[in-house]
TORDOVO-484397 format. One record per atom (N, C-alpha, C): atom name; z, x, y. Coordinates in steps of 0.05 Angstrom, whole numbers, plus 5000, padded with zeros to 4 digits. Layout:
// TORDOVO-484397
 atom   up east north
   CA    Z    X     Y
...
This chain:
// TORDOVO-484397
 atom   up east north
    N 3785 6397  9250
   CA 3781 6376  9230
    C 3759 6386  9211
    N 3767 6383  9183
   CA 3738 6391  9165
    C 3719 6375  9173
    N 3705 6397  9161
   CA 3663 6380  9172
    C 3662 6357  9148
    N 3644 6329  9145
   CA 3638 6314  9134
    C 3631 6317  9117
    N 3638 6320  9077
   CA 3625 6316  9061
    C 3623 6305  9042
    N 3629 6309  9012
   CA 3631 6297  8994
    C 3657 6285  8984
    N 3657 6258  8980
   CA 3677 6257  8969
    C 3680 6239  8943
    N 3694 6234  8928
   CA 3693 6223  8896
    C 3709 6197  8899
    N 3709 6183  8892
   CA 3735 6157  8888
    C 3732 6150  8857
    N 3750 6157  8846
   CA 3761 6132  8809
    C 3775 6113  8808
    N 3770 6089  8808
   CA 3786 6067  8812
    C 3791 6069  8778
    N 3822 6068  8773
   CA 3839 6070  8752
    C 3847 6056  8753
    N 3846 6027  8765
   CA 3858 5998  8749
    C 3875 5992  8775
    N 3880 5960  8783
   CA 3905 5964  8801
    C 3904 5978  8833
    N 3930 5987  8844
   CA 3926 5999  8863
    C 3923 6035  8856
    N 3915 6037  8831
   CA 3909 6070  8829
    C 3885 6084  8825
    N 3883 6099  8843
   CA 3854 6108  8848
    C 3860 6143  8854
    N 3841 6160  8840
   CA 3839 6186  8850
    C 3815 6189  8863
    N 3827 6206  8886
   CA 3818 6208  8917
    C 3805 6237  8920
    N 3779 6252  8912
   CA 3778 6280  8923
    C 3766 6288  8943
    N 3772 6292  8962
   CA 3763 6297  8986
    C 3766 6323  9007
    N 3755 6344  9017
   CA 3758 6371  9024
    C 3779 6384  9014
    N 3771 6388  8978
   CA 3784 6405  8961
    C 3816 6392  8952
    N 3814 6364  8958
   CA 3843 6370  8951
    C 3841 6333  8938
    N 3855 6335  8923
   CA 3855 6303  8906
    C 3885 6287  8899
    N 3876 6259  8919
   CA 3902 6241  8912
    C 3901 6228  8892
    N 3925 6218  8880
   CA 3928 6199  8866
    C 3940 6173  8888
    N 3939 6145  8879
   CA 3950 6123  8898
    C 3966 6109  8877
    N 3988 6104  8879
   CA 4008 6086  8871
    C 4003 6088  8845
    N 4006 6106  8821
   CA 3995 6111  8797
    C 4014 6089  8782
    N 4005 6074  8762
   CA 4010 6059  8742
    C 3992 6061  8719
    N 4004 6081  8697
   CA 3986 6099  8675
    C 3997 6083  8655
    N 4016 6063  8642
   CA 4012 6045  8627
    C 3999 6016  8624
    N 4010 6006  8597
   CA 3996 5982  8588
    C 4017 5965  8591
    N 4038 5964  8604
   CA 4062 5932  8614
    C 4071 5951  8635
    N 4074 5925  8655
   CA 4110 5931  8668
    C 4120 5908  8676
    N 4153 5907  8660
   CA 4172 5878  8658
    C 4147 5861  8647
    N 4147 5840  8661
   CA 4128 5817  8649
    C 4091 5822  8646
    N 4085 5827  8659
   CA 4057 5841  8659
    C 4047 5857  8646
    N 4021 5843  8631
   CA 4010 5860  8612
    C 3979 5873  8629
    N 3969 5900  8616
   CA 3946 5920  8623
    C 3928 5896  8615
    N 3908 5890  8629
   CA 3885 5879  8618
    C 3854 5885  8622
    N 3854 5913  8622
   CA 3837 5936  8624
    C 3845 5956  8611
    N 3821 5978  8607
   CA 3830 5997  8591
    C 3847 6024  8608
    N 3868 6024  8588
   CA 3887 6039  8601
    C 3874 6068  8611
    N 3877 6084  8632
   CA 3863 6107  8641
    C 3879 6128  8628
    N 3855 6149  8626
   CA 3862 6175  8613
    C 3855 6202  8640
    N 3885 6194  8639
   CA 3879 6220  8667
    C 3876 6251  8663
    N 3881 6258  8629
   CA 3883 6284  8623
    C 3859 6293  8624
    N 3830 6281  8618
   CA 3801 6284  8629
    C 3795 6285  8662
    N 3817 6278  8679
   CA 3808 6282  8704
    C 3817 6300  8724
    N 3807 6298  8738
   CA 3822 6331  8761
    C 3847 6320  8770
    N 3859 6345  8760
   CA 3903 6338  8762
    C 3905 6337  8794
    N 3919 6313  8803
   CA 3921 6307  8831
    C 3929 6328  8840
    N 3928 6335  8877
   CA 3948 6352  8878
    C 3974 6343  8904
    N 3966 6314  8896
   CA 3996 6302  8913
    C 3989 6266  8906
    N 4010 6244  8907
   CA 4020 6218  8896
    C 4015 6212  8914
    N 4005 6184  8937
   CA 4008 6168  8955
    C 4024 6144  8944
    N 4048 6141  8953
   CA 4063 6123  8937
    C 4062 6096  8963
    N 4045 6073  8970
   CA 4051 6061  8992
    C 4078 6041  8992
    N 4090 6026  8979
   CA 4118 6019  8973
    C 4132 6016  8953
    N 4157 6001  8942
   CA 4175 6010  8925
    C 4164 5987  8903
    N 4145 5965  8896
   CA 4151 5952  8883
    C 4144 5953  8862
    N 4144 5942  8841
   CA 4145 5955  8805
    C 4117 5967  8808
    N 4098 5954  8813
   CA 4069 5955  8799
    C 4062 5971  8823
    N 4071 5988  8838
   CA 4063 6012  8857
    C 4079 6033  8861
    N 4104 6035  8860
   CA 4124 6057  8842
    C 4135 6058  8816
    N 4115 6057  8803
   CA 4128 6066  8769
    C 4125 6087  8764
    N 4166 6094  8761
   CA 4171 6113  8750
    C 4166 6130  8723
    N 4163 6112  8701
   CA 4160 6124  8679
    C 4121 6138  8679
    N 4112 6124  8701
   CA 4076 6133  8705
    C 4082 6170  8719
    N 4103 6167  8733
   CA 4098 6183  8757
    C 4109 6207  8732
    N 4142 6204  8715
   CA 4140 6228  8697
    C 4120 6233  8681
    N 4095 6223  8677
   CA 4079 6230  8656
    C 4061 6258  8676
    N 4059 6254  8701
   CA 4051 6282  8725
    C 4070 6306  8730
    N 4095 6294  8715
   CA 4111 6315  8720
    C 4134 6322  8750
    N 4159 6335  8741
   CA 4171 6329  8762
    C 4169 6343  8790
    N 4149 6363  8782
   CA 4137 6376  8812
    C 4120 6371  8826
    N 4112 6345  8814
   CA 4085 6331  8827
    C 4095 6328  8857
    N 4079 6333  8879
   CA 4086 6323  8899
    C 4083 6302  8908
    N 4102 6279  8923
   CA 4092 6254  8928
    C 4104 6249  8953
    N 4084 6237  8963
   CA 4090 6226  8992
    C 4095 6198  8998
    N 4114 6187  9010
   CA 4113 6158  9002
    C 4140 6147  9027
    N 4145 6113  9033
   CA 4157 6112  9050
    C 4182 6117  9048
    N 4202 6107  9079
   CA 4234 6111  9071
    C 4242 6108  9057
    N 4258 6120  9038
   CA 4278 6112  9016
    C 4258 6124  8987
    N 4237 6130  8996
   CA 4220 6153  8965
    C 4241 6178  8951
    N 4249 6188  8977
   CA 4256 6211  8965
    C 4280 6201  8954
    N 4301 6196  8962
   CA 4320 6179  8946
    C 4331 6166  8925
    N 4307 6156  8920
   CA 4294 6135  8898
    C 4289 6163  8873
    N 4269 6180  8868
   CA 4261 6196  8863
    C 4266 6219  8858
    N 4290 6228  8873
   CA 4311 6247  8865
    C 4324 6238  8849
    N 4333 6212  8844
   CA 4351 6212  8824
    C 4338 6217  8792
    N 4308 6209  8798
   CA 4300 6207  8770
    C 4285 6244  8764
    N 4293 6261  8788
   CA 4295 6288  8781
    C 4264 6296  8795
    N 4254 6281  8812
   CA 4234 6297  8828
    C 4243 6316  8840
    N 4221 6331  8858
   CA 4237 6354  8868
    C 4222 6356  8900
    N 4193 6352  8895
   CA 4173 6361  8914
    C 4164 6323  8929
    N 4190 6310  8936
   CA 4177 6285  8956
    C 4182 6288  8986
    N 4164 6273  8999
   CA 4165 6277  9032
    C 4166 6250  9036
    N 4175 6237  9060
   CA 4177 6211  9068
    C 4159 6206  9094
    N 4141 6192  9101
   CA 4128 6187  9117
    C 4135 6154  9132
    N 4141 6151  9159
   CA 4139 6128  9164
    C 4105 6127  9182
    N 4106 6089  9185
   CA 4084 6093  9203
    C 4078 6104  9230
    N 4051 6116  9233
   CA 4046 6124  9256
    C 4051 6159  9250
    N 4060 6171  9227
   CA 4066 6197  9232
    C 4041 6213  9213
    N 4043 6235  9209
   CA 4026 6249  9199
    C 4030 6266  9180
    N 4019 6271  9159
   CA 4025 6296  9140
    C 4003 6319  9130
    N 4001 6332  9134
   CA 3975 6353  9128
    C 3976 6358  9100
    N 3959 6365  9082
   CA 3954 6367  9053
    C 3938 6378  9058
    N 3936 6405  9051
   CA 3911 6424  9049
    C 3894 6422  9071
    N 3869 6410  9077
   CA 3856 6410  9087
    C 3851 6381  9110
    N 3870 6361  9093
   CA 3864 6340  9102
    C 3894 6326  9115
    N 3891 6308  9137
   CA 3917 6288  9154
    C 3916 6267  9138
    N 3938 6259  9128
   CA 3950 6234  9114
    C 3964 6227  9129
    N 3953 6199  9144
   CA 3970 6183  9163
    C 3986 6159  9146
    N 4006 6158  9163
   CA 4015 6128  9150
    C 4015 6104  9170
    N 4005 6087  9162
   CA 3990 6063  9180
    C 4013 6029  9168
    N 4008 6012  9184
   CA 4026 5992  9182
    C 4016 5975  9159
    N 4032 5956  9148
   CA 4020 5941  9121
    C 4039 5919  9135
    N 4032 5899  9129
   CA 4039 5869  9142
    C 4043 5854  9099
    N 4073 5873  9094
   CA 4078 5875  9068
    C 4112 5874  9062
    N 4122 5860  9052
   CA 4153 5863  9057
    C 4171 5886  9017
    N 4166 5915  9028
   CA 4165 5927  9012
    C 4189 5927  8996
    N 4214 5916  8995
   CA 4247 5914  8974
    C 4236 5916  8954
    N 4250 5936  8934
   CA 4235 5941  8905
    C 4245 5908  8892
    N 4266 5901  8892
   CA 4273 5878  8878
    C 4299 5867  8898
    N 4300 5840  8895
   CA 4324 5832  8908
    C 4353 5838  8913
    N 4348 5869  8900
   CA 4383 5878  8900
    C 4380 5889  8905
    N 4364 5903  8914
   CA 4360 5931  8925
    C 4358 5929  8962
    N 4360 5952  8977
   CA 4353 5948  9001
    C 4328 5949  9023
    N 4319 5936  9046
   CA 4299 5930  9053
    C 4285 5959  9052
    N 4254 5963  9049
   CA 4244 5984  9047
    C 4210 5983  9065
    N 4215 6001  9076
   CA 4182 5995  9087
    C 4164 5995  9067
    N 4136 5980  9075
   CA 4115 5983  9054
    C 4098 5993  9075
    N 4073 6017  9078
   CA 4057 6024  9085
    C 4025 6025  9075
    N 4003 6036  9088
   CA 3982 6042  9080
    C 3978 6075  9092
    N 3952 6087  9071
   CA 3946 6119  9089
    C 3917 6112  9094
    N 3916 6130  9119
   CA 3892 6139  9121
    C 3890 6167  9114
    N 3867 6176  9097
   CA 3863 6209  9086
    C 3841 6206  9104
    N 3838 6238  9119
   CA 3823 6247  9139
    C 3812 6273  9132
    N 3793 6275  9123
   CA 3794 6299  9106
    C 3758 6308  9117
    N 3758 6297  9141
   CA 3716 6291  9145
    C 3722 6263  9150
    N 3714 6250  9119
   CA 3702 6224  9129
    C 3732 6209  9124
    N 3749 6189  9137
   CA 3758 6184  9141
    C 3768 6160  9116
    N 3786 6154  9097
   CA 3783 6134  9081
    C 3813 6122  9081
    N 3813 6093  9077
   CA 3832 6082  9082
    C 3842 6061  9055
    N 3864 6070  9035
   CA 3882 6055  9024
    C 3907 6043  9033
    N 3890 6021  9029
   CA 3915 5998  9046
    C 3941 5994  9026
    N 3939 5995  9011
   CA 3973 5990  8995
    C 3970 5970  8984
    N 3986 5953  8995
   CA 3997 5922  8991
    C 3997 5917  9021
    N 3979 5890  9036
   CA 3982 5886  9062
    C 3972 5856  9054
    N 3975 5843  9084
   CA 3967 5824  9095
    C 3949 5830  9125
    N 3929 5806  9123
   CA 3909 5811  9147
    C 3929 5817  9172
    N 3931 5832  9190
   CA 3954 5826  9216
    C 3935 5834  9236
    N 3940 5823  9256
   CA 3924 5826  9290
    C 3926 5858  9301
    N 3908 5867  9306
   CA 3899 5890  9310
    C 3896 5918  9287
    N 3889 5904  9273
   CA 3889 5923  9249
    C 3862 5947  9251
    N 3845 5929  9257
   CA 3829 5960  9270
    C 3834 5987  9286
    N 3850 5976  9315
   CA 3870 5988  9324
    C 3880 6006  9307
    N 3893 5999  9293
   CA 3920 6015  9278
    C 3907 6035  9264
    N 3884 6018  9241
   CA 3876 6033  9219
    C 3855 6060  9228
    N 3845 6053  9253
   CA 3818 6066  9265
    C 3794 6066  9256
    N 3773 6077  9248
   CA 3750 6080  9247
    C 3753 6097  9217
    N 3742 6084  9192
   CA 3739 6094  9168
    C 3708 6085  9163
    N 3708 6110  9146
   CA 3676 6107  9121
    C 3689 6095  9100
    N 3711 6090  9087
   CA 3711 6084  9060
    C 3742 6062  9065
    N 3742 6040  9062
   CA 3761 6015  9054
    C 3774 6014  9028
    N 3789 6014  9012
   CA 3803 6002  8995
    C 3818 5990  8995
    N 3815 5965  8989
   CA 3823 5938  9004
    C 3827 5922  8972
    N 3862 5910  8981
   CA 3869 5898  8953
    C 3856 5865  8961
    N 3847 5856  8937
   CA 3834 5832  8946
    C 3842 5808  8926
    N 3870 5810  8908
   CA 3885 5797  8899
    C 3915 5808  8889
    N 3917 5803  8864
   CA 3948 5816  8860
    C 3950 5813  8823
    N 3972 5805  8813
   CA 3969 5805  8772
    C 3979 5782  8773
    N 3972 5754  8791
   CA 3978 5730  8774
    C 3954 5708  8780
    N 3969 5691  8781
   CA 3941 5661  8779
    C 3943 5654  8806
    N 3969 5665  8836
   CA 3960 5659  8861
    C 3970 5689  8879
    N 3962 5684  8906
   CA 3969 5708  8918
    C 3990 5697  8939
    N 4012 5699  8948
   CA 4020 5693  8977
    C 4021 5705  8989
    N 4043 5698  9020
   CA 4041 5717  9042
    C 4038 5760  9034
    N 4034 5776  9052
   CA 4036 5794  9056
    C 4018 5807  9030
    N 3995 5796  9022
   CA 3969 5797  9007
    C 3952 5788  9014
    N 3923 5805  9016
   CA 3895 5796  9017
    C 3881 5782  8995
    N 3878 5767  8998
   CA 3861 5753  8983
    C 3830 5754  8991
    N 3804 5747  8975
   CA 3780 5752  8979
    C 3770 5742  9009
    N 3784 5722  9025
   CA 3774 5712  9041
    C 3784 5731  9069
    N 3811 5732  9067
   CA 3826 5760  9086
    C 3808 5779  9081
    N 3806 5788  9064
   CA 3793 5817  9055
    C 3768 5826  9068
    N 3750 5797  9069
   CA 3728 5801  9081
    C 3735 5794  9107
    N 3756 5785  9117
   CA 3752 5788  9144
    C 3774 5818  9164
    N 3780 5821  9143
   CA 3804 5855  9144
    C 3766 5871  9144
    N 3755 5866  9125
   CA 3727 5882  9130
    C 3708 5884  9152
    N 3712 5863  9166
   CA 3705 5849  9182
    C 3714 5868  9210
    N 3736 5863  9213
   CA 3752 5886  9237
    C 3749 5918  9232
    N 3740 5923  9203
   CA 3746 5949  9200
    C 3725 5964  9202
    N 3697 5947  9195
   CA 3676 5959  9193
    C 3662 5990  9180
    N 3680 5985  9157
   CA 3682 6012  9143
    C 3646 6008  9129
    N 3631 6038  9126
   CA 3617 6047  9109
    C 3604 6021  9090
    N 3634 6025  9068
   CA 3629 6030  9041
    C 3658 6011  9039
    N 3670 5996  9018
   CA 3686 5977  9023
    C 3691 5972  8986
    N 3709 5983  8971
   CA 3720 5979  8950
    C 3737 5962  8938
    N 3744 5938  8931
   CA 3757 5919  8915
    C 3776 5932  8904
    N 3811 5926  8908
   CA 3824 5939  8888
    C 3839 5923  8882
    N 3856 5927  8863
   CA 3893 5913  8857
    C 3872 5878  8850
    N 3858 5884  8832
   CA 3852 5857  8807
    C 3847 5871  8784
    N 3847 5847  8771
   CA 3843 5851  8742
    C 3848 5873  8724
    N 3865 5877  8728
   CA 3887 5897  8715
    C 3910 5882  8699
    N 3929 5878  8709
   CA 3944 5863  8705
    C 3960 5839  8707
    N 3966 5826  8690
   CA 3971 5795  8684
    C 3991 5778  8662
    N 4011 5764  8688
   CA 4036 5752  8658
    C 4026 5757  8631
    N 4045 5756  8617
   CA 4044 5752  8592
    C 4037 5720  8584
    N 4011 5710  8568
   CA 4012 5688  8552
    C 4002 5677  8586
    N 3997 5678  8601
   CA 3976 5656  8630
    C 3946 5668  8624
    N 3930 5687  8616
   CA 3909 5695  8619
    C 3901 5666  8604
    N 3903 5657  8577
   CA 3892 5631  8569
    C 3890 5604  8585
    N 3906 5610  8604
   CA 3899 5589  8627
    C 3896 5595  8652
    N 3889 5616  8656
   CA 3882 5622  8690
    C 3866 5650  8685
    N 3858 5657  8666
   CA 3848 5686  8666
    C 3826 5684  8682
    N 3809 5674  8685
   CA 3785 5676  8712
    C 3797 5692  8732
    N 3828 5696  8743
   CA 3830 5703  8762
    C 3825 5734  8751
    N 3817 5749  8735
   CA 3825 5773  8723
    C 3794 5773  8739
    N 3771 5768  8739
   CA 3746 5771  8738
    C 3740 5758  8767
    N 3742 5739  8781
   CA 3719 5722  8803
    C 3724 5731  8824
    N 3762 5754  8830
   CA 3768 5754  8861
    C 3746 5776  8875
    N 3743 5797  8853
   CA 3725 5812  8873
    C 3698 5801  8875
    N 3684 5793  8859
   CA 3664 5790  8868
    C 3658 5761  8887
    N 3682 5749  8900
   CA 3679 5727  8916
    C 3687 5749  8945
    N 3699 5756  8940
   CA 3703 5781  8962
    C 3672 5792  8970
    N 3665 5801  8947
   CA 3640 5819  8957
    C 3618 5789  8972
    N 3616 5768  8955
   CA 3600 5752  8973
    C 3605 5743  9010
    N 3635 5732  9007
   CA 3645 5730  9034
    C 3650 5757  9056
    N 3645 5776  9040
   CA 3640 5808  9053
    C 3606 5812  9064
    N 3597 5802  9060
   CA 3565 5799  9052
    C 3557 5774  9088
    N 3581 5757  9084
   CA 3571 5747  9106
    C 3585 5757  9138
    N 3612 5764  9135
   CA 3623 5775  9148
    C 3627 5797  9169
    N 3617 5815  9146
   CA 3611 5844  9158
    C 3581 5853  9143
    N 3562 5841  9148
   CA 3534 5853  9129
    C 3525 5880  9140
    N 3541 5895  9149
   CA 3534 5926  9154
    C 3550 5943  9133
    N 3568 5936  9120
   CA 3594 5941  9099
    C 3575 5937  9076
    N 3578 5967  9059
   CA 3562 5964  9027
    C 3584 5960  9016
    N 3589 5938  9000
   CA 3617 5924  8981
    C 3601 5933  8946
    N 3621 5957  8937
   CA 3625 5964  8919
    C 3645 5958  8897
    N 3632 5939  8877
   CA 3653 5929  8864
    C 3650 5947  8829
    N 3676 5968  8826
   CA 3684 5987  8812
    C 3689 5970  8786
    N 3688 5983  8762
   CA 3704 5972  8744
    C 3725 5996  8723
    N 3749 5995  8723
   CA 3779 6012  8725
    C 3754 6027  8701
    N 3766 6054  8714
   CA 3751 6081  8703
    C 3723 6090  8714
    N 3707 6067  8729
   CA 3683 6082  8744
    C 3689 6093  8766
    N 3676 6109  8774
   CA 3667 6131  8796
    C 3651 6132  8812
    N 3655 6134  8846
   CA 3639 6128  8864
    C 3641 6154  8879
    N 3618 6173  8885
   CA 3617 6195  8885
    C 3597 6185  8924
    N 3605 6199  8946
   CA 3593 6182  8976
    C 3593 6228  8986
    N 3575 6224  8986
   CA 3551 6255  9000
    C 3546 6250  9031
């Protein structure tokens, strides 16, 4: 296993974040525009051509705002991406070349580091016509151990599953005015924090994106989820430093 060191996190809006950790850097569920279908960017769109070129996709399931395709051709079609059943599939048709499929519980090596795929309590079908698809989370093990959950819901034994991480990225809403099943919301979140007892504990998948024409009447939700997270994280797990990012800052953990 590499020895413990440095690692970088860029929260890019959403569930997309670049990951660098013993030499080698993810991207997570990239969404590099300003819409998709109904949902508008409501952050500033990221400029990834200033940042270190990933050198592999964590794609955790199929649904618009975590596999977009037209994001993933802007990396190119040799990008490698790792992602659940039915990725490569999906992805060949639109002319990838370099995808691997991971279910949970299995393992993938990247350079230096194990990319596990862990359970998400998430019901992943890209859309209602399409067929059922798992939704997952990874753990990157690269030293210090960091965990992007995807799209999940709190589920019983998640510590268990997820194991022992320094670093959480934990979605703690979603792009509208409510969240339902198979989503964390700030109150789950802190208590998903709670079991997980990570480090260092990151807010993701808010205030990014949001219907078209609702921000004039529900936009608060763009702004209050994380930081009600970080308070109910505060009582929960008060050993957990709750880092709340804003799309394009950088959290650099030595």
């Amino acid at each position: 296993m590499p020895d413990r060191g440095q690692l970088e996190l860029t929260w890019l809006g959403h569930s997309t974040s670049l990951i660098s950790a013993g030499g080698t850097t993810f991207l997570t569920d990239p969404v590099l525009r300003n819409r998709i279908a109904h949902l508008r960017r409501h952050s500033r769109l990221p400029d990834i051509s200033s940042r270190p070129e990933p050198d592999v996709v964590l794609i955790s399931h199929h649904h618009l705002d975590h596999l977009d395709l037209p994001s993933l051709k802007l990396l190119g079609s040799g990008m490698r991406v790792i992602g659940p059943t039915g990725t490569g599939r999906a992805l060949a048709r639109a002319g990838f070349r370099e995808v691997e499929e991971i279910s949970e519980g299995q393992t993938i090596e990247v350079g230096e580091a194990a990319v596990r795929a862990v359970r998400a309590e998430h019901q992943g079908r890209r859309s209602p016509f399409h067929p059922e698809s798992e939704a997952i989370g990874f753990v990157i093990d690269a030293g210090r151990p960091i965990y992007f959950a995807g799209d999940t819901d709190l589920f019983e034994g998640m510590e268990d599953e997820v194991g022992p991480v320094d670093l959480a990225l934990l979605p703690v809403w979603g792009w509208g005015p409510a969240v339902g099943p198979g989503h964390l919301d700030p109150e789950r979140a802190a208590r998903a924090t709670a079991a997980l007892r990570p480090e260092i504990a990151v807010p993701i998948h808010w205030g990014t994106f949001f219907p078209v024409g609702l921000k004039r009447f529900a936009g608060h939700h763009l702004v209050v989820p994380p930081h009600e997270y970080q308070r109910l994280a505060s009582a929960y797990a008060p050993d957990t430093e709750v880092r709340v990012l804003e799309p394009g800052s950088k959290l650099s953990v030595s």
